[in-house]
PyMOL Python script that loads the backbone (N, CA, C, O; Angstrom):
from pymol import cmd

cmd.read_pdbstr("""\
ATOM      1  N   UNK A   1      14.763 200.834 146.898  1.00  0.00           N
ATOM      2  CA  UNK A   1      13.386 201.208 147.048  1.00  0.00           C
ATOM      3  C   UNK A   1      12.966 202.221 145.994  1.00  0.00           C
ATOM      4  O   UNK A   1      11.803 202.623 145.961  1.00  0.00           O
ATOM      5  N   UNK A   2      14.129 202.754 144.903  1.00  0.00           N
ATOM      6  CA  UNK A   2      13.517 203.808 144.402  1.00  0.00           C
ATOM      7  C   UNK A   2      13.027 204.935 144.502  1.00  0.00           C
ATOM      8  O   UNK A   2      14.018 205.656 144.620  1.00  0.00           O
ATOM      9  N   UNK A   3      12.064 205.623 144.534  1.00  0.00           N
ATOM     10  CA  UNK A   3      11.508 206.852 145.319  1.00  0.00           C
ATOM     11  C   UNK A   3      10.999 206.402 146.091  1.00  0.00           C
ATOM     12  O   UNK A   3      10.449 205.326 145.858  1.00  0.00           O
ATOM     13  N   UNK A   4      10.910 207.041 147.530  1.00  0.00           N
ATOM     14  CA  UNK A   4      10.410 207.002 148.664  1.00  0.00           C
ATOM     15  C   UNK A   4       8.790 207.443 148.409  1.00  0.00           C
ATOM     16  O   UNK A   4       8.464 208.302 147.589  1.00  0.00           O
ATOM     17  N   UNK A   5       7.705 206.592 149.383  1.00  0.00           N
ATOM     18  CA  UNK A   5       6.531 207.060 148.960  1.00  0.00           C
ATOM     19  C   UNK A   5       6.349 208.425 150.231  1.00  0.00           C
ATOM     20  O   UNK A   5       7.283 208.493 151.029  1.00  0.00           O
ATOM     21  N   UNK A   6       5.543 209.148 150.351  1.00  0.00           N
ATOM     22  CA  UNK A   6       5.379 209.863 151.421  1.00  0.00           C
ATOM     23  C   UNK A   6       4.092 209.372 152.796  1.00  0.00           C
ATOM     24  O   UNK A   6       3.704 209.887 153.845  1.00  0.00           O
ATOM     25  N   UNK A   7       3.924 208.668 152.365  1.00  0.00           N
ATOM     26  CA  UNK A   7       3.028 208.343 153.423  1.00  0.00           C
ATOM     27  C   UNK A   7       3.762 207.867 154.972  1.00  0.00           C
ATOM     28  O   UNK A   7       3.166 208.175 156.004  1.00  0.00           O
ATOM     29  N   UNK A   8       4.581 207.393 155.018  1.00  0.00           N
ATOM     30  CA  UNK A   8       5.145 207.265 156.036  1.00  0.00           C
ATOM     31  C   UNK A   8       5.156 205.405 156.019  1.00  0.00           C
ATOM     32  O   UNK A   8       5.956 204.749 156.686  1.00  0.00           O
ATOM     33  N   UNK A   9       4.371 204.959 155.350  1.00  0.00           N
ATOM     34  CA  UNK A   9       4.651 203.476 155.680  1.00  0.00           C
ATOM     35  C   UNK A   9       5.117 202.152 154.518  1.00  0.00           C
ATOM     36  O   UNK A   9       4.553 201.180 154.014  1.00  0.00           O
ATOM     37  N   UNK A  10       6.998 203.031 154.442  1.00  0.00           N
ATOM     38  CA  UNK A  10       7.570 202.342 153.868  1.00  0.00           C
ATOM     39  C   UNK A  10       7.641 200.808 154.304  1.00  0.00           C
ATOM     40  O   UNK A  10       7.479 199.809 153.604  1.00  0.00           O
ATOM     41  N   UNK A  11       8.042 200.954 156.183  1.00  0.00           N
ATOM     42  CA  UNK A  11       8.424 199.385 156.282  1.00  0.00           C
ATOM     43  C   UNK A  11       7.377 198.651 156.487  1.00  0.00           C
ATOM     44  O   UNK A  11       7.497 197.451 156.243  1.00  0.00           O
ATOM     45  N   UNK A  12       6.189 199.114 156.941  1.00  0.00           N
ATOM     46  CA  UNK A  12       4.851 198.515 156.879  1.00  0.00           C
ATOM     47  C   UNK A  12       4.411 197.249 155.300  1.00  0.00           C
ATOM     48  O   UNK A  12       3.764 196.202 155.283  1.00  0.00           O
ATOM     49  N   UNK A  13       5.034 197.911 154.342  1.00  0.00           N
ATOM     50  CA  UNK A  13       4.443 197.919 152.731  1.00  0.00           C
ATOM     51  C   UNK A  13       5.187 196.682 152.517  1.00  0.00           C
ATOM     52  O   UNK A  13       4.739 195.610 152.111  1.00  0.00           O
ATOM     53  N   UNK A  14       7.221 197.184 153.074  1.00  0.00           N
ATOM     54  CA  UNK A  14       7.953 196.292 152.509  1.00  0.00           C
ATOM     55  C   UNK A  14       7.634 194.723 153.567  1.00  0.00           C
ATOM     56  O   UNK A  14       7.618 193.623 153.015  1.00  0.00           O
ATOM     57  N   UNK A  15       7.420 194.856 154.974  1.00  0.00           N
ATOM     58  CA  UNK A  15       7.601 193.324 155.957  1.00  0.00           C
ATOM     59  C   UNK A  15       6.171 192.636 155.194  1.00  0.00           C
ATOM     60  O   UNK A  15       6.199 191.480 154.772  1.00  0.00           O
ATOM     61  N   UNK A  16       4.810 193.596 155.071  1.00  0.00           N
ATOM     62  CA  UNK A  16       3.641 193.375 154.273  1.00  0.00           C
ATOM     63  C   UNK A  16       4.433 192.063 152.738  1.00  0.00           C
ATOM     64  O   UNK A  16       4.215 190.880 152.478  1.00  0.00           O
ATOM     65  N   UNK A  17       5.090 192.834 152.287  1.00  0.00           N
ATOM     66  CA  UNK A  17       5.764 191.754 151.203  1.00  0.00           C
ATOM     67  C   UNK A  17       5.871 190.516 151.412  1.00  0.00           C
ATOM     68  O   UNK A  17       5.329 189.564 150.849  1.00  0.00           O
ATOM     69  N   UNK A  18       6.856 190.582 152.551  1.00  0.00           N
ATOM     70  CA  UNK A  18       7.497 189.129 153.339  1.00  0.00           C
ATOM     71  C   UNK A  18       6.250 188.194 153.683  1.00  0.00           C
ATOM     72  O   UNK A  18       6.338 186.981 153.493  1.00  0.00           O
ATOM     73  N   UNK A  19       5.079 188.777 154.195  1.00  0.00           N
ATOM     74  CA  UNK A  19       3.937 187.774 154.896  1.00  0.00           C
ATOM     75  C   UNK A  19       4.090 188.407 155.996  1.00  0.00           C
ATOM     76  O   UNK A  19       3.162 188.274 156.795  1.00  0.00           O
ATOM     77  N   UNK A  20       5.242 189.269 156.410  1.00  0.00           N
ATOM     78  CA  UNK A  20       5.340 189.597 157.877  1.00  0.00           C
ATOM     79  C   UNK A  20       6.114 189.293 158.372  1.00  0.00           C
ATOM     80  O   UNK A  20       6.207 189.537 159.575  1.00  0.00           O
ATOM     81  N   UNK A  21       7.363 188.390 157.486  1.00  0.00           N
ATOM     82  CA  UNK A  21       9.086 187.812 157.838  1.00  0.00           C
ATOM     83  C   UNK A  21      10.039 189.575 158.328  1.00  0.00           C
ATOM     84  O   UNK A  21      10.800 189.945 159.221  1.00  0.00           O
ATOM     85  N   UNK A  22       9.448 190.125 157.229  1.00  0.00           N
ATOM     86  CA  UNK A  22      10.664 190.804 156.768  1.00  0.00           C
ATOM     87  C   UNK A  22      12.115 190.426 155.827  1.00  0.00           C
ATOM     88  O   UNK A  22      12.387 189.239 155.648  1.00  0.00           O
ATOM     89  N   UNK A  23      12.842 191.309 155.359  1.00  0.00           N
ATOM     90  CA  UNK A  23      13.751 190.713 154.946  1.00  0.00           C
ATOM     91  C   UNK A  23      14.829 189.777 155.093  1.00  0.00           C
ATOM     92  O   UNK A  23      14.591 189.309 156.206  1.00  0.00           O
ATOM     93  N   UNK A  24      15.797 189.248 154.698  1.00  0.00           N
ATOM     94  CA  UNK A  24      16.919 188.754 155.019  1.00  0.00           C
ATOM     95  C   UNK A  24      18.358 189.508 155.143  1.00  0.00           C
ATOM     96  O   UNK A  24      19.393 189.373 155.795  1.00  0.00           O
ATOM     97  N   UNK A  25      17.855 190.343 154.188  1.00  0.00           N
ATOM     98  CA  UNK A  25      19.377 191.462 153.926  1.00  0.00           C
ATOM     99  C   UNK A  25      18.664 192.730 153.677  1.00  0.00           C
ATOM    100  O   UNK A  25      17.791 192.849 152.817  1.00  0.00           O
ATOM    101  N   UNK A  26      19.082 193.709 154.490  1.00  0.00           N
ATOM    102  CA  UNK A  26      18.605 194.944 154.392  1.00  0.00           C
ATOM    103  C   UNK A  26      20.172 196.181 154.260  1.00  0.00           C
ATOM    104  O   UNK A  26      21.007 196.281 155.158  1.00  0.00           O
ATOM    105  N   UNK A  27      20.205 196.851 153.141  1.00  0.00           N
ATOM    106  CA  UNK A  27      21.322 197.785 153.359  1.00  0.00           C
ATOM    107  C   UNK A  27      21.064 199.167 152.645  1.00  0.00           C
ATOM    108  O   UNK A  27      20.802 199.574 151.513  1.00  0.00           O
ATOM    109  N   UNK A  28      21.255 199.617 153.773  1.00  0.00           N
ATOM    110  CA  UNK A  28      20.966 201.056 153.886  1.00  0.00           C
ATOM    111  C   UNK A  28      22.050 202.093 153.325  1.00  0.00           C
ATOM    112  O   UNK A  28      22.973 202.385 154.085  1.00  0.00           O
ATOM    113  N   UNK A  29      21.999 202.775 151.822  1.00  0.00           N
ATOM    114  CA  UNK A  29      22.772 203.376 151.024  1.00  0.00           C
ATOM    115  C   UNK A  29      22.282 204.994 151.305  1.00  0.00           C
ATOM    116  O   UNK A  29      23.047 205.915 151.020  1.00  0.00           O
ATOM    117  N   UNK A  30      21.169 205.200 151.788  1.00  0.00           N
ATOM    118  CA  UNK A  30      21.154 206.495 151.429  1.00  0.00           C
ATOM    119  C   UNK A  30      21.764 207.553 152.268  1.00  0.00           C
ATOM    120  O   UNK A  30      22.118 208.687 151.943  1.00  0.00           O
ATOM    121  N   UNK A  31      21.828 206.784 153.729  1.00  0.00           N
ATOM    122  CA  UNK A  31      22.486 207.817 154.823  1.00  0.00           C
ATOM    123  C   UNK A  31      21.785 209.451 155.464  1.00  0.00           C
ATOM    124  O   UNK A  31      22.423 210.484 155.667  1.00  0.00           O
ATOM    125  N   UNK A  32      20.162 209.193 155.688  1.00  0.00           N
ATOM    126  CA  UNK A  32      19.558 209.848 156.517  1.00  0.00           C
ATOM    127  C   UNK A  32      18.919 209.068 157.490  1.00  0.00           C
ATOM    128  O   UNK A  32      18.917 207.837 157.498  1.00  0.00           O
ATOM    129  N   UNK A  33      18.307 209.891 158.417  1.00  0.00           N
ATOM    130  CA  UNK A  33      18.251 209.076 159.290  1.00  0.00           C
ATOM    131  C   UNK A  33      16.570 208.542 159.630  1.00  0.00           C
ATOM    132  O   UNK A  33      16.233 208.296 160.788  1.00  0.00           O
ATOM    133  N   UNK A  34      15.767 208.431 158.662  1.00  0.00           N
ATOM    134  CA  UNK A  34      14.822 208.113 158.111  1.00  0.00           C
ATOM    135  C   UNK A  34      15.007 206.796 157.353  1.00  0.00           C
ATOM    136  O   UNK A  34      14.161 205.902 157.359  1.00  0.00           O
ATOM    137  N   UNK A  35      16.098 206.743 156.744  1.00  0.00           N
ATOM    138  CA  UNK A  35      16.127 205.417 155.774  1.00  0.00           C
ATOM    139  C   UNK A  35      16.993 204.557 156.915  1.00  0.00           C
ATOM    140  O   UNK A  35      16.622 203.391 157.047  1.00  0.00           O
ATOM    141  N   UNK A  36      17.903 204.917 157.603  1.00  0.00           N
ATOM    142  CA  UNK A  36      18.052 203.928 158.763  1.00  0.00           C
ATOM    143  C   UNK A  36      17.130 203.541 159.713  1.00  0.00           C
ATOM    144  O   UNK A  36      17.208 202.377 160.105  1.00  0.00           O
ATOM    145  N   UNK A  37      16.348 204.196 160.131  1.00  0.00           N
ATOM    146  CA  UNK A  37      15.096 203.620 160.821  1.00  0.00           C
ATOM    147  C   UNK A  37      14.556 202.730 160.224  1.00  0.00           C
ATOM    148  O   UNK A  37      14.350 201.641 160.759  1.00  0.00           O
ATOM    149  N   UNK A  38      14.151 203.050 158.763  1.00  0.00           N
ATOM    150  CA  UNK A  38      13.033 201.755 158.359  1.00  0.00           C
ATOM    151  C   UNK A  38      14.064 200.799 157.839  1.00  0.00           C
ATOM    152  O   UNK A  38      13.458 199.896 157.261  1.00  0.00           O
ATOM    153  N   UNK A  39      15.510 200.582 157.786  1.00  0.00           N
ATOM    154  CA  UNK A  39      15.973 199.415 157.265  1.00  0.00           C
ATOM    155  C   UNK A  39      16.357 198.691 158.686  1.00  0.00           C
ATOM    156  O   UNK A  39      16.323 197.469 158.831  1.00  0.00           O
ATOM    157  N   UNK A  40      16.759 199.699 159.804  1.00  0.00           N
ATOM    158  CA  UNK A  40      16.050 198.258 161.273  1.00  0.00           C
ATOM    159  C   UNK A  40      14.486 197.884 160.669  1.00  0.00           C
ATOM    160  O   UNK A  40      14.488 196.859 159.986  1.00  0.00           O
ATOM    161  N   UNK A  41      13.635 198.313 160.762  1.00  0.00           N
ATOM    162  CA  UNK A  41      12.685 198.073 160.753  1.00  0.00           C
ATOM    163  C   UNK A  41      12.003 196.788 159.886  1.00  0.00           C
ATOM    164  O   UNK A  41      11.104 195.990 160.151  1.00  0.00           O
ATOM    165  N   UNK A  42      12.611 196.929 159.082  1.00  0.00           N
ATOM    166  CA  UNK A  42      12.271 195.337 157.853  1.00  0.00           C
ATOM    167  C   UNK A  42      13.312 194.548 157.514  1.00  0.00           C
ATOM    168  O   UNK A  42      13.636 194.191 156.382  1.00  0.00           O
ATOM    169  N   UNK A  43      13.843 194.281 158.589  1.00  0.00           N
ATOM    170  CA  UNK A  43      15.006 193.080 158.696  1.00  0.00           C
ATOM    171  C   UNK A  43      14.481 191.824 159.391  1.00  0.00           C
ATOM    172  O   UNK A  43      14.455 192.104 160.590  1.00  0.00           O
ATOM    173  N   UNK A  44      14.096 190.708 159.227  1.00  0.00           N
ATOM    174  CA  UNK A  44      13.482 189.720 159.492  1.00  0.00           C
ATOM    175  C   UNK A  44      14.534 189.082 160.786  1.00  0.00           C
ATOM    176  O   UNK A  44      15.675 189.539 160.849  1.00  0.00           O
ATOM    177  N   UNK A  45      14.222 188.338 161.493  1.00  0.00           N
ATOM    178  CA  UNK A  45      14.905 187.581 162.696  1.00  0.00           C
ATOM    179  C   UNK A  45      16.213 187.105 161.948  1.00  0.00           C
ATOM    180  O   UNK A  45      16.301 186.701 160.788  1.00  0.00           O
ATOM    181  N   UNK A  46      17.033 187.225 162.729  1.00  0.00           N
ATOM    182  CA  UNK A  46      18.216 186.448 162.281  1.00  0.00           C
ATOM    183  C   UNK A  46      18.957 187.029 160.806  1.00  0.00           C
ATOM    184  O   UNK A  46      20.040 186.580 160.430  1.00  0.00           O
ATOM    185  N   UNK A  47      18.223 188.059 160.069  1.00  0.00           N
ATOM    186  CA  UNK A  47      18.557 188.706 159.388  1.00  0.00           C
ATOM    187  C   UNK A  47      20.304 189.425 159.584  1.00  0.00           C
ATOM    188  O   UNK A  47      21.035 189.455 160.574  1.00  0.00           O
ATOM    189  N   UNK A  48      20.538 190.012 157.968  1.00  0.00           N
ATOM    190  CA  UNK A  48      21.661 191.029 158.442  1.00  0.00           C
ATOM    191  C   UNK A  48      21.292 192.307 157.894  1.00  0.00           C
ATOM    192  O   UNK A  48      20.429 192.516 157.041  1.00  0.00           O
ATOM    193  N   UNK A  49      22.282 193.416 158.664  1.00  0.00           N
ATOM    194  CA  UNK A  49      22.352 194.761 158.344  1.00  0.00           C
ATOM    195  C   UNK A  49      23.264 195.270 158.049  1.00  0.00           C
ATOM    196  O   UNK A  49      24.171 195.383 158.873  1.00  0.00           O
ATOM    197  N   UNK A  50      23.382 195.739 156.870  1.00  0.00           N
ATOM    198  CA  UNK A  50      24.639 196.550 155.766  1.00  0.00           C
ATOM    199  C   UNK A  50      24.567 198.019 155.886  1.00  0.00           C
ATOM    200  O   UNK A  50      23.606 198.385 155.210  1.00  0.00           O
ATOM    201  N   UNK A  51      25.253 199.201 156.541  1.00  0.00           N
ATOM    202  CA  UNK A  51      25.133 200.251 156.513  1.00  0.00           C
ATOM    203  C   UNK A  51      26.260 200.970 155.429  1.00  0.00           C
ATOM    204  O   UNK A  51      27.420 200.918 155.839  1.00  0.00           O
ATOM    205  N   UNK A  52      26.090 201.532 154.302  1.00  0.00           N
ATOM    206  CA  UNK A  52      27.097 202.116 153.748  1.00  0.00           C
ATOM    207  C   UNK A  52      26.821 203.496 153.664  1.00  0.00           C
ATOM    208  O   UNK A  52      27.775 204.137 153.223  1.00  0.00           O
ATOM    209  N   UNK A  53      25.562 204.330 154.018  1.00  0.00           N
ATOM    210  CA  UNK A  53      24.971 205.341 153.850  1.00  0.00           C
ATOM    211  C   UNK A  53      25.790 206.353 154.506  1.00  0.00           C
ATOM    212  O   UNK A  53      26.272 205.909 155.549  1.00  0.00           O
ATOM    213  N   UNK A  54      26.186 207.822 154.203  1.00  0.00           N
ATOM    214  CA  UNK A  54      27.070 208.566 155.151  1.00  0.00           C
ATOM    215  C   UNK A  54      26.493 209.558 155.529  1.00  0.00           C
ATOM    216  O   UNK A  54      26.126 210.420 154.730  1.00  0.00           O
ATOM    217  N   UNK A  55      26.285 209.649 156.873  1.00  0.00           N
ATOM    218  CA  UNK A  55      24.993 210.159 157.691  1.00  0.00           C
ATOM    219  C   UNK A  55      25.726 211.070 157.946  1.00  0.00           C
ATOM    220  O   UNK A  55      26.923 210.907 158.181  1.00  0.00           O
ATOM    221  N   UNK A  56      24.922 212.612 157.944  1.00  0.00           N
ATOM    222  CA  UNK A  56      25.277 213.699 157.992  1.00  0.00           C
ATOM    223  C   UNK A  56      24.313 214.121 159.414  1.00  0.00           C
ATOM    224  O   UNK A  56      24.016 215.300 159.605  1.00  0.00           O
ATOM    225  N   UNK A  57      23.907 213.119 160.291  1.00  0.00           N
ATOM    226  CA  UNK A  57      23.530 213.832 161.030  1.00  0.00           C
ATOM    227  C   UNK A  57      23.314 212.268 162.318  1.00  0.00           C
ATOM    228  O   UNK A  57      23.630 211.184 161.829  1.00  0.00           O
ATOM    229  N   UNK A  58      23.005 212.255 163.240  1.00  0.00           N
ATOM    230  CA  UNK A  58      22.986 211.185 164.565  1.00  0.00           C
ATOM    231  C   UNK A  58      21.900 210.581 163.657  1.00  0.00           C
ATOM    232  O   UNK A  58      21.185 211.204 162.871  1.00  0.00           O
ATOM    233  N   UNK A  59      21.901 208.907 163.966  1.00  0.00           N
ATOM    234  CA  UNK A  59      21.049 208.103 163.748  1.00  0.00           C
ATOM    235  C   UNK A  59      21.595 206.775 164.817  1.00  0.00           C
ATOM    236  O   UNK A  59      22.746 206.380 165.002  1.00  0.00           O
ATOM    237  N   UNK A  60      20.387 206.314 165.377  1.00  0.00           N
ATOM    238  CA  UNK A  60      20.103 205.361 166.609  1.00  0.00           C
ATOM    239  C   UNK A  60      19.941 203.716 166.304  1.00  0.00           C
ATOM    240  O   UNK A  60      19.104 203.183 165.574  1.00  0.00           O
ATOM    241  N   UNK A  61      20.571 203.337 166.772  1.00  0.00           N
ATOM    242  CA  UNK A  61      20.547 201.498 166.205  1.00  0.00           C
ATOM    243  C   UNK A  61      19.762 201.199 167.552  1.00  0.00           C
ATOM    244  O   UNK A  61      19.976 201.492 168.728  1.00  0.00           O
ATOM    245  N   UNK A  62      18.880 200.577 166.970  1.00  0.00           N
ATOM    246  CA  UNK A  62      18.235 200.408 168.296  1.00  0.00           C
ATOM    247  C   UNK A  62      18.630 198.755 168.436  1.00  0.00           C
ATOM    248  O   UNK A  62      17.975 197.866 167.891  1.00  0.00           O
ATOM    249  N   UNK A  63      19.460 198.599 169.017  1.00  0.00           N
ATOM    250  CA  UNK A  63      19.941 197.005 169.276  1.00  0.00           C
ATOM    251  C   UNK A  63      19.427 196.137 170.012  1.00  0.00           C
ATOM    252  O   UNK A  63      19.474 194.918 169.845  1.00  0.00           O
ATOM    253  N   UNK A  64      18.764 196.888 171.103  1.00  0.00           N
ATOM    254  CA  UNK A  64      17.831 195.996 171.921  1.00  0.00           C
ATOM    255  C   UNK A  64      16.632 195.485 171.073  1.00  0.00           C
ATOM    256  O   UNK A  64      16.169 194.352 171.203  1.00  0.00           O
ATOM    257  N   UNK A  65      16.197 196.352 170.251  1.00  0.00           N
ATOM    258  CA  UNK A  65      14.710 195.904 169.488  1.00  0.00           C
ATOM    259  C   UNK A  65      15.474 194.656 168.374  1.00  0.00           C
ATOM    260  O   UNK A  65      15.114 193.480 168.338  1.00  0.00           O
ATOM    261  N   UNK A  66      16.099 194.996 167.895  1.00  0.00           N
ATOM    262  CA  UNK A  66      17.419 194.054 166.848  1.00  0.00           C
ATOM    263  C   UNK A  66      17.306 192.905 167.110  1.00  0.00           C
ATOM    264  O   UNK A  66      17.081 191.982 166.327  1.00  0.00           O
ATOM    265  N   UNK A  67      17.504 192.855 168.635  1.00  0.00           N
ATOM    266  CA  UNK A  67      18.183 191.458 169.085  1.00  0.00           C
ATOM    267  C   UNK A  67      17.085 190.652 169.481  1.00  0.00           C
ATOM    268  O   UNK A  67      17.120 189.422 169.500  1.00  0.00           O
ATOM    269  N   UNK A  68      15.917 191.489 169.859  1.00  0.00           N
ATOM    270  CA  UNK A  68      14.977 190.671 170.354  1.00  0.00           C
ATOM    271  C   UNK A  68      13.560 190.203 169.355  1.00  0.00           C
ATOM    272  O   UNK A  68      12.525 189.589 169.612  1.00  0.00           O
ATOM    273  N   UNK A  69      14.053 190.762 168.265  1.00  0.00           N
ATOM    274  CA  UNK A  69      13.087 190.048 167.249  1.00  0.00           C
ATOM    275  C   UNK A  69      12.943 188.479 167.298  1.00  0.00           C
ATOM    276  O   UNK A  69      13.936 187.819 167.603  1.00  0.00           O
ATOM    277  N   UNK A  70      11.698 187.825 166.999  1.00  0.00           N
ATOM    278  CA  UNK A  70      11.512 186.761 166.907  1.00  0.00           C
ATOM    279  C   UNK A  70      10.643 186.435 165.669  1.00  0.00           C
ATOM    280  O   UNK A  70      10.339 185.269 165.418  1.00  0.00           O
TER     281      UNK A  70
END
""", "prot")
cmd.dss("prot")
cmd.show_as("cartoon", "prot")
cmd.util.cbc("prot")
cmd.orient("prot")
């Protein structure tokens, strides 16, 4: 993603890309817990998620929202 914008609506901008799919492959390198939120966030159905980021602090997979994308 490059620099982060500040407005707050990274994954808005990026699923906006897709048509509203979202991605196919989303992986999350930076390891706060801001950039793990929005890489659940723009992962398209059936998608995957790559975490290599080393989080220095709690971050939440929200698996129920994950699983129930359509």
């Amino acid at each position: 993603m490059g620099s982060a914008s500040s407005d707050g609506n990274e994954a808005k901008k990026i699923v906006a890309l897709t048509s509203g799919r979202g991605v196919d492959v989303a992986i999350e390198a930076v390891g706060t817990p801001a950039t793990f939120d929005i890489f659940q966030e723009i992962v398209a159905p059936g998608g995957h998620l790559a975490n290599v980021g080393v989080h220095g602090a709690t971050v939440i997979l929200h698996l129920a929202e994950l699983w129930s994308k359509t």
